[in-house]
FINU-507162 format. One record per residue: residue number from 1; x negated, y, z negated of N, C-alpha, C, O in turn; chain. Coordinates in steps of 0.02 Angstrom, whole numbers, plus 32768, in hexadecimal, padded with zeros to 4 digits. Last residue first. Example, Ala and Ser with C-alpha at 12.3 -4.5 7.8 and 13.67 -1.06 7.14 Angstrom:
BEGIN
R	2	7D7E	7F90	7E9E	7D54	7FCB	7E9B	7D7B	8002	7E76	7D62	8039	7E6E	A
R	1	7D6C	7EE4	7E7A	7D99	7F1F	7E7A	7D6C	7F5B	7E7A	7D38	7F5A	7E59	A
//
This chain:
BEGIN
R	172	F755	2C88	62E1	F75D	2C91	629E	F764	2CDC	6279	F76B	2CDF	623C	A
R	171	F746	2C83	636C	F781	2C78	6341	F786	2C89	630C	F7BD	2C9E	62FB	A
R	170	F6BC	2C96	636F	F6E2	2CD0	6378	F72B	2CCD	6364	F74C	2CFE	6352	A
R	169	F689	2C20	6340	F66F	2C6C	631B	F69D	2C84	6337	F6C3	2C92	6308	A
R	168	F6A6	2BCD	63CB	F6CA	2BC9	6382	F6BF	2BF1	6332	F6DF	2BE7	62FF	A
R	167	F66B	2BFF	6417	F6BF	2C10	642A	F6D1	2C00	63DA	F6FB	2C1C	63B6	A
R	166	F5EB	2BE8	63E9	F5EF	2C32	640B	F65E	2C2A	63F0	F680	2C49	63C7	A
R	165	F5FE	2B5B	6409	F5EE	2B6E	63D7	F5F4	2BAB	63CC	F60A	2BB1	6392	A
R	164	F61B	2B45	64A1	F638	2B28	646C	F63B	2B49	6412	F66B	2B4B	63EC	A
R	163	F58D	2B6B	64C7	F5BA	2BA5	64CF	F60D	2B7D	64A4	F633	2BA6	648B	A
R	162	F53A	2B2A	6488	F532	2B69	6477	F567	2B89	648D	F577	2BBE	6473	A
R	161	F54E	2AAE	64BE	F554	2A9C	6489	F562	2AF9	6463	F588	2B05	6434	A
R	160	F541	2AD4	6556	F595	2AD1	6534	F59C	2ACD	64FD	F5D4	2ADB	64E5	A
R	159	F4BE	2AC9	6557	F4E4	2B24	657A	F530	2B16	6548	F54C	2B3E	6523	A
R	158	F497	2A55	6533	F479	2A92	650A	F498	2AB5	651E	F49F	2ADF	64F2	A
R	157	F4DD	2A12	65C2	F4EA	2A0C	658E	F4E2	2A2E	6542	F510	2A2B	6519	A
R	156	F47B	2A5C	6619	F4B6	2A6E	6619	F4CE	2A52	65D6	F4D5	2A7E	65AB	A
R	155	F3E9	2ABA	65E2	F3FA	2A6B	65F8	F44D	2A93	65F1	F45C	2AC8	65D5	A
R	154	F3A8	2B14	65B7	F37C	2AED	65E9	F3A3	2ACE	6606	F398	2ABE	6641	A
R	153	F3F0	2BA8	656C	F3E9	2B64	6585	F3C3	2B36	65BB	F3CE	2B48	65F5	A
R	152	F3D8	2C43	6538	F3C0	2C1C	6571	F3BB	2BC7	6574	F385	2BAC	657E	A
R	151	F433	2CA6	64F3	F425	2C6D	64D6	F40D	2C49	6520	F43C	2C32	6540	A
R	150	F41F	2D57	64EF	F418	2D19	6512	F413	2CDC	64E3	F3F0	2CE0	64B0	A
R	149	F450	2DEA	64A5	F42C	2DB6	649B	F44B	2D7A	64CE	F488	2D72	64D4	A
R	148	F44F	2E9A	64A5	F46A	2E5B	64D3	F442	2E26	64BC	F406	2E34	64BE	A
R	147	F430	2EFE	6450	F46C	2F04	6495	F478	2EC7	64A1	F4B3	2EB9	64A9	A
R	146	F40B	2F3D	63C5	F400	2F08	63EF	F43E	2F0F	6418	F475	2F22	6403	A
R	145	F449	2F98	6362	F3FF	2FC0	6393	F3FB	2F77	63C6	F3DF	2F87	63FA	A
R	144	F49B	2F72	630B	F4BE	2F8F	634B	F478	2FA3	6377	F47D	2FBE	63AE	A
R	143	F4B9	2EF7	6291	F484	2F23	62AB	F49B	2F2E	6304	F4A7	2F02	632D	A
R	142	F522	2EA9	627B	F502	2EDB	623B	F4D8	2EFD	624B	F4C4	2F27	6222	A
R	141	F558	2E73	62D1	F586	2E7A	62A2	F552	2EB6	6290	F563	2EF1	629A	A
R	140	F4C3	2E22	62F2	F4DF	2E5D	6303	F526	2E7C	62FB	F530	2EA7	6325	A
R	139	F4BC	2DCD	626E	F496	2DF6	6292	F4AD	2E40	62B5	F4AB	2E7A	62A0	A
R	138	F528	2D76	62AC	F534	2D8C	6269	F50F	2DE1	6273	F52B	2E17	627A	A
R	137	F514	2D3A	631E	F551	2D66	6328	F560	2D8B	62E1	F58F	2DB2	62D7	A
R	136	F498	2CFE	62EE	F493	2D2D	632C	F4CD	2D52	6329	F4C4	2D8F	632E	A
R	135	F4C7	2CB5	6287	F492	2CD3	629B	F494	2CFB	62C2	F48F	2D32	62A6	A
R	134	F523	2C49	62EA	F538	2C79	62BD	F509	2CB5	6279	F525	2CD4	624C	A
R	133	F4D5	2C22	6359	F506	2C69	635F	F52D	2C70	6329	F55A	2C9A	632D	A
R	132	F483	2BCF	62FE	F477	2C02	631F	F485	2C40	6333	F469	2C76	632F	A
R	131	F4D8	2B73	62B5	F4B5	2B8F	6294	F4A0	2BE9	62C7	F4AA	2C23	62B6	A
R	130	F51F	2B36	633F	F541	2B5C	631B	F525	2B87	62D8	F547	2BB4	62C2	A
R	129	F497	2B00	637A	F4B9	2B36	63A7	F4FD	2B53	6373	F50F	2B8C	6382	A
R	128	F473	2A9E	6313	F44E	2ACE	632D	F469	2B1B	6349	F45A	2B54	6338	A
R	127	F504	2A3A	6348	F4CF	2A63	62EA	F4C2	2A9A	62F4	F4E9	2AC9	62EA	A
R	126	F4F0	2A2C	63B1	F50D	2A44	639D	F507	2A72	6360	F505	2AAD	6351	A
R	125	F457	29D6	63AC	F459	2A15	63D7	F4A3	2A4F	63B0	F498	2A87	6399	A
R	124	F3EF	29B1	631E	F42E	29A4	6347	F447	29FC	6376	F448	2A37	6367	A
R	123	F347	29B8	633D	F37F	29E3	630D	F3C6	29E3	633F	F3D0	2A04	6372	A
R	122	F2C2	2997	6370	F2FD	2961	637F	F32F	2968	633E	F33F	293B	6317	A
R	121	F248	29B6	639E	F256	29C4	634C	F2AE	29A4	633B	F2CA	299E	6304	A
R	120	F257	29BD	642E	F226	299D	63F1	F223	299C	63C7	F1F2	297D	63B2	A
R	119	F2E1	2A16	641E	F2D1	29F9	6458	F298	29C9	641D	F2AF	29B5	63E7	A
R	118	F31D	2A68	63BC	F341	2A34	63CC	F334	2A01	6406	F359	29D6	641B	A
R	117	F2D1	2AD4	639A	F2D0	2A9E	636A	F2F6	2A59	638D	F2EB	2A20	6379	A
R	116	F333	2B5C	63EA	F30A	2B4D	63C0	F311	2B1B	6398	F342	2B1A	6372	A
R	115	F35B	2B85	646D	F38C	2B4F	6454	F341	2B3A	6438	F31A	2B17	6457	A
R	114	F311	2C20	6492	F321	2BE0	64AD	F359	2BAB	6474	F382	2BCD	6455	A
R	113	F347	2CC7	64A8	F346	2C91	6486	F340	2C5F	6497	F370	2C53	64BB	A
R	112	F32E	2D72	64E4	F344	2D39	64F5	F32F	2CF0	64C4	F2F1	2CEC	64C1	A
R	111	F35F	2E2D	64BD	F33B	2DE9	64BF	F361	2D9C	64D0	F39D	2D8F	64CB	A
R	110	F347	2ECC	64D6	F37E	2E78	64E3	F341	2E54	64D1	F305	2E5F	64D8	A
R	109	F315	2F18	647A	F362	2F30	647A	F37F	2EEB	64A0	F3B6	2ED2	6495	A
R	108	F29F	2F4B	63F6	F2BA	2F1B	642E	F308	2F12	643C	F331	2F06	6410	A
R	107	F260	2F92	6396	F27D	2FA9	63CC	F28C	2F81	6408	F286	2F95	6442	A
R	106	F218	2F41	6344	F1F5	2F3E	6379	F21D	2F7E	63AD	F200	2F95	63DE	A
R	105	F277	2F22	62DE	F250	2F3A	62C0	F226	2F54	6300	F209	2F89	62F1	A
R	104	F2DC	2ECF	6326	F2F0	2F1A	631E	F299	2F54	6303	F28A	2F8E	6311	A
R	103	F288	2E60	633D	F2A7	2E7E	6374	F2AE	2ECF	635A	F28F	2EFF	6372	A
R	102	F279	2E34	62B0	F236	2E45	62CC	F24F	2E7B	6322	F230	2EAB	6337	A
R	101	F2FE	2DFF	62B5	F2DE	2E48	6284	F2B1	2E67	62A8	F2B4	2EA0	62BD	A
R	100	F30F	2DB0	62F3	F327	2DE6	630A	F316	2E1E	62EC	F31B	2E59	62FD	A
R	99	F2C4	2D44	62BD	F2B2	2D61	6312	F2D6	2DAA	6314	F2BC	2DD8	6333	A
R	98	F301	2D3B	623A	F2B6	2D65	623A	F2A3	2D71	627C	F27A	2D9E	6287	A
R	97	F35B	2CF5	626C	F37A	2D2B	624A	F32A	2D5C	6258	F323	2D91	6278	A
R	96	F33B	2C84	62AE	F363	2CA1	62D1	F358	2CF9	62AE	F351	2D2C	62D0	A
R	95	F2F5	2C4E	6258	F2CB	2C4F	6280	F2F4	2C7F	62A0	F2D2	2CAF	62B5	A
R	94	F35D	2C29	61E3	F31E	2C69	61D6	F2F7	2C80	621B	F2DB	2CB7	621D	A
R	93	F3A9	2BBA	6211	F3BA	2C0D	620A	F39D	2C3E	6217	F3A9	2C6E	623D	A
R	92	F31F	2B77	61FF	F34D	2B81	6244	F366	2BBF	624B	F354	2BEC	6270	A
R	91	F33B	2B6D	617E	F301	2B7B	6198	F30C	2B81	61E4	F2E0	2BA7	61F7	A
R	90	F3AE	2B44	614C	F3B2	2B7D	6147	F363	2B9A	616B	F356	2BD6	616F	A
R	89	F3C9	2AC2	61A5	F3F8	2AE2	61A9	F3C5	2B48	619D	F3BD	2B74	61C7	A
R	88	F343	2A71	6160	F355	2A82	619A	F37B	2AB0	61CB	F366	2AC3	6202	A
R	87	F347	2A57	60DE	F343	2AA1	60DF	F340	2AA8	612E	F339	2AE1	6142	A
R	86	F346	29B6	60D0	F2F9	29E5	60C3	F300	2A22	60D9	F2CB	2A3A	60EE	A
R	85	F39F	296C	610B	F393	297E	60B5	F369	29AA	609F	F367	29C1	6066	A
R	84	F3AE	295A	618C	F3E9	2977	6174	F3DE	2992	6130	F400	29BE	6117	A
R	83	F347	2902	61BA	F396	28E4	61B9	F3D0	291C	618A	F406	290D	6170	A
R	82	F2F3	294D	61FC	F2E6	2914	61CF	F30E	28FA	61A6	F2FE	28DC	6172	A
R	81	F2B3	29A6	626F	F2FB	2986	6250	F2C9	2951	623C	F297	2937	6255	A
R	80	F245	2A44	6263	F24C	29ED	6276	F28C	29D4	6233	F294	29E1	61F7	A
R	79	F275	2AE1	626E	F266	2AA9	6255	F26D	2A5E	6267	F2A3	2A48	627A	A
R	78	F21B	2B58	62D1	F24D	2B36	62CB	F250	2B01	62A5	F222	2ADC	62B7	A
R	77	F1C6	2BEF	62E0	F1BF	2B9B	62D8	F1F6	2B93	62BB	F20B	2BBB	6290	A
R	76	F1B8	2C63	6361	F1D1	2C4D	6320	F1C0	2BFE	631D	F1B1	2BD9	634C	A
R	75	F182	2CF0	63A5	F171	2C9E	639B	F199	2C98	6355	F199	2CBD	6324	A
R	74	F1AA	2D57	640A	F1B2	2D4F	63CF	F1B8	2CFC	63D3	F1DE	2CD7	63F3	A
R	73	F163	2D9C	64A0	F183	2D6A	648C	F184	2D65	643E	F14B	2D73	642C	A
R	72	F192	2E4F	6506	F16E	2E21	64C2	F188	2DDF	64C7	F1BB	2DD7	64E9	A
R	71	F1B2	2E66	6591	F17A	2E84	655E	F15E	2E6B	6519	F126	2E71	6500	A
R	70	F1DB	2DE0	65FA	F1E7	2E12	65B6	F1A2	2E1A	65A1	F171	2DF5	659D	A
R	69	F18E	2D98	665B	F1B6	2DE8	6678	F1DD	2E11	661F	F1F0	2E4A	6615	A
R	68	F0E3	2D79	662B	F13C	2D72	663D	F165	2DB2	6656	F155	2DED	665F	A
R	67	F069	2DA5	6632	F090	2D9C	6664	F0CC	2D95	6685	F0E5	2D9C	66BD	A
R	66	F085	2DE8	659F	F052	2DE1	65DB	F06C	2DDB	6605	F094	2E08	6611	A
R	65	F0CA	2E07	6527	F0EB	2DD8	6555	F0BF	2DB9	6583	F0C5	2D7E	6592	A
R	64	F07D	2E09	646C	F08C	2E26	64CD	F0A0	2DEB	6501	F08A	2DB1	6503	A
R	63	F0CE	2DBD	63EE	F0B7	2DCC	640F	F0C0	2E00	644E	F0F5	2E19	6460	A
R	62	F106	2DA2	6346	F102	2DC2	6377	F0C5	2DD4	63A3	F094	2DF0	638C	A
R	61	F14B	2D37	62EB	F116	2D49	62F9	F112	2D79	6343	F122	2D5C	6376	A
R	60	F1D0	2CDA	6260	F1BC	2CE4	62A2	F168	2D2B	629B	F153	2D45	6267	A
R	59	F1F6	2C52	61F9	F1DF	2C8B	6217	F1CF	2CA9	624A	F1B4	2C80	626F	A
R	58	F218	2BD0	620D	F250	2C00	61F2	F238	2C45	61EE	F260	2C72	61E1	A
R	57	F174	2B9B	61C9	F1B4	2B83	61E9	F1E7	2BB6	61DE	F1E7	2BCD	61A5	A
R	56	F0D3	2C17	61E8	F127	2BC2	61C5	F14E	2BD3	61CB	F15E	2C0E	61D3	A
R	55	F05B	2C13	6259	F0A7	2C36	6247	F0C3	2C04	622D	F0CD	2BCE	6249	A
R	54	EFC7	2C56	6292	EFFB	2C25	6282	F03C	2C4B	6267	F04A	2C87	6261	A
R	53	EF65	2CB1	628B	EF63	2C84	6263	EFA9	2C68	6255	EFC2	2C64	621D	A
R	52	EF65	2D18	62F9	EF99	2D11	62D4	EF7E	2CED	6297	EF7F	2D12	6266	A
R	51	EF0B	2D04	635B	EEEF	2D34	631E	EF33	2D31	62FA	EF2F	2D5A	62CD	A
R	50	EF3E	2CAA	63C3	EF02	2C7E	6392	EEF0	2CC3	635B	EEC6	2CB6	6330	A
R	49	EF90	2CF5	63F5	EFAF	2CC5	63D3	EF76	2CAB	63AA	EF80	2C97	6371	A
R	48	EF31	2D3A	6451	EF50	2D64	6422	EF65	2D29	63FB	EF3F	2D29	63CA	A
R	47	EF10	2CD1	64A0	EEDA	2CEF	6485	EEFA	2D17	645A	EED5	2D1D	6429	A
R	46	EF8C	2C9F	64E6	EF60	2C7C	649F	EF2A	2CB2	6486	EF22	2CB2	6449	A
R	45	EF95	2D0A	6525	EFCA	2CF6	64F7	EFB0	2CD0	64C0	EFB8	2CD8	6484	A
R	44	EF38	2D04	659C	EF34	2D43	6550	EF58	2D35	652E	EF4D	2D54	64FB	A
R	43	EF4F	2CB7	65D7	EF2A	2CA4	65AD	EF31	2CC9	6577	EF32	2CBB	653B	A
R	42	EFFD	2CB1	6615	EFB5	2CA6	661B	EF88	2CAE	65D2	EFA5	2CAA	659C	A
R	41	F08F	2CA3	6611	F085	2CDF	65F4	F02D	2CE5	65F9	F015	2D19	65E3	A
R	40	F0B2	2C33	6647	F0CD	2C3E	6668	F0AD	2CA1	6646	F0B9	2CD4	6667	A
R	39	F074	2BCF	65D6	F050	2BD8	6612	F04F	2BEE	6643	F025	2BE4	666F	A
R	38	F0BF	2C06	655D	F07A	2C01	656F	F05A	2BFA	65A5	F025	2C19	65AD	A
R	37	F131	2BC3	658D	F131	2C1C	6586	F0D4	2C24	658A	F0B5	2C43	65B5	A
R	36	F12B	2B47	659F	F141	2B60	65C5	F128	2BA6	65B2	F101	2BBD	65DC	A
R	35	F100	2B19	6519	F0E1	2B0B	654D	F0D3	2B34	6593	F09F	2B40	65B3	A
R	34	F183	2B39	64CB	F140	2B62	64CD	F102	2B5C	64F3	F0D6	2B87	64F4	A
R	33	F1EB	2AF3	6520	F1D4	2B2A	652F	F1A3	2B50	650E	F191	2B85	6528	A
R	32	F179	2A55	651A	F1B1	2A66	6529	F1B5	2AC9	6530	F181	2AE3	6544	A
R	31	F0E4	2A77	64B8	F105	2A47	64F2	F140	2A79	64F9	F13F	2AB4	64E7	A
R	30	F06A	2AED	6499	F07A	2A94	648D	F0B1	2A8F	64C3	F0A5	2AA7	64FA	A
R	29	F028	2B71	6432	F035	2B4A	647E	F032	2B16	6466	F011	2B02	6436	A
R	28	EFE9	2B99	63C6	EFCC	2B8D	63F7	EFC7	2B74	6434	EF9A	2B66	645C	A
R	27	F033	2BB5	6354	F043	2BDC	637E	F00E	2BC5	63B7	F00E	2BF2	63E1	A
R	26	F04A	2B4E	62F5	F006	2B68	6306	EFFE	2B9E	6329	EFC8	2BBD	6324	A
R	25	F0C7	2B10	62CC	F096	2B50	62AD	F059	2B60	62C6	F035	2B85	62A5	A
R	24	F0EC	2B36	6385	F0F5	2B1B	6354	F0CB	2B42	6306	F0B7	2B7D	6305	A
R	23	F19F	2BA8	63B0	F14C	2B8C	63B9	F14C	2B5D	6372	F175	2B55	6345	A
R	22	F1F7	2BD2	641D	F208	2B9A	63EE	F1B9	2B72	63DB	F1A3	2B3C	63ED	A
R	21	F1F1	2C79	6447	F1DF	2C44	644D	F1E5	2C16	6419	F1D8	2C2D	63E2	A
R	20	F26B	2CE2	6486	F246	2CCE	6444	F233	2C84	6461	F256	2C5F	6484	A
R	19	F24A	2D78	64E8	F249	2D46	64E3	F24B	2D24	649C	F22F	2D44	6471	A
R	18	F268	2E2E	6504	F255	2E05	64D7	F268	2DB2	64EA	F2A2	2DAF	64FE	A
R	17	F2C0	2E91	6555	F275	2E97	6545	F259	2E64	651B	F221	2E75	650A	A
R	16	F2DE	2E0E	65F2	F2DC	2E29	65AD	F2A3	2E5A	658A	F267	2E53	6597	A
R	15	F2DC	2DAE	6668	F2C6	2DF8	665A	F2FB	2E04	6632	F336	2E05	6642	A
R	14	F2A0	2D0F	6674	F2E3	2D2D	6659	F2BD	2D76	6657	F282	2D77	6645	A
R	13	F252	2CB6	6675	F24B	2CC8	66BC	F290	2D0D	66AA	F2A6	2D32	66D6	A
R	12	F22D	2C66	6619	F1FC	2C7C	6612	F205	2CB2	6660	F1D6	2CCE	667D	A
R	11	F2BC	2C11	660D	F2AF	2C4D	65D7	F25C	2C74	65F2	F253	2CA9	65D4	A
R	10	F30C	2BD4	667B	F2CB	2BED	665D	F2CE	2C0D	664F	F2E3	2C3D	666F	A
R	9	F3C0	2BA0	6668	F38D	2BCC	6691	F353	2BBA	6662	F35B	2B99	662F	A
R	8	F458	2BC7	662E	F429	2B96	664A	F3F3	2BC7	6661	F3F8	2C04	666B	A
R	7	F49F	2C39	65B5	F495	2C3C	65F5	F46B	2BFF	65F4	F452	2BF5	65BC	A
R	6	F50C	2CA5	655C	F4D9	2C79	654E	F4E2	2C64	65A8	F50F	2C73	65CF	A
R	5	F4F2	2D41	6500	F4F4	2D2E	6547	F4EA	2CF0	6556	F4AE	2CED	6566	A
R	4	F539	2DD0	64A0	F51C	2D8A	64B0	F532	2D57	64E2	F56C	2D44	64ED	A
R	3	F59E	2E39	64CC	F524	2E42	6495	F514	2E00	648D	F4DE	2DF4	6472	A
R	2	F5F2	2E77	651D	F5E5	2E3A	6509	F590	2E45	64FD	F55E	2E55	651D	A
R	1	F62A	2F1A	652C	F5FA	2EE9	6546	F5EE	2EB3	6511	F5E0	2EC5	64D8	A
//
């Protein structure tokens, strides 16, 4: 079985036990899909997210799913592009690498991913999507308790930049 899945669709509608949300540091909800998971997961999401005290960049945070159909969402913050000089690359990485930790550490066996940083934080998509799955395909190289990870694309163009990127980890 293929342990990575990339796919179009809503991430807040995906059955997984786990979601990650592309939050900001506040964890308090904002636009694009943390917007989305927030209002698709109801109130109790913020009400747990406001005892976090936040989260920096390249880290992630764990929550209850509520309403979503996954049992947890893991918030990560993603870094704002600022042309390539300010640790973008390895803070990205980190967001990927510490979602999955926090995954194994949780007993989480699928989870699903959005295309982190590259929507309002405007982190070149390609970039993005080859940092990612090679993160993700490193990851599980090294850890066998995770079954299946999703890369959930919004947009068709985000589906090819990831699955472009996917074909070219596996060449190697």
């Amino acid at each position: 079985m293929e342990r990575i899945g990339i796919i179009q669709g809503d991430i807040t509608k995906i059955e997984v036990d786990a979601i990650v949300n592309a939050a900001n540091n506040t964890l308090l909800g904002g636009g694009g899909v943390d917007g989305a998971i927030h209002r698709a997961a109801g109130p109790e999401l913020l009400k747990e997210c406001r005892k976090l005290n936040g989260c920096e960049t390249g880290k992630a945070k764990i929550t209850k799913g509520y309403k979503l159909p996954a049992k947890y969402v893991i918030h990560t913050v993603g870094p704002i592009w600022h042309g390539g000089n300010n640790n973008e690359d390895q803070l990205l990485a980190s967001c990927y690498r510490n979602s999955l930790q926090l995954a194994v550490e949780n007993g989480i066996r699928t989870i699903a991913f959005p295309s982190i940083s590259t929507g309002a934080y405007r982190f070149p998509v390609r970039r993005a999507a080859r940092i990612a799955m090679q993160e993700i395909s490193g990851f599980l190289e090294e850890n066998g308790s995770i079954d299946k990870v999703f890369m959930v694309c919004f947009d068709e163009g985000t589906m090819e930049a990831y699955i472009e990127a996917f074909r070219e980890i596996r060449e190697k």
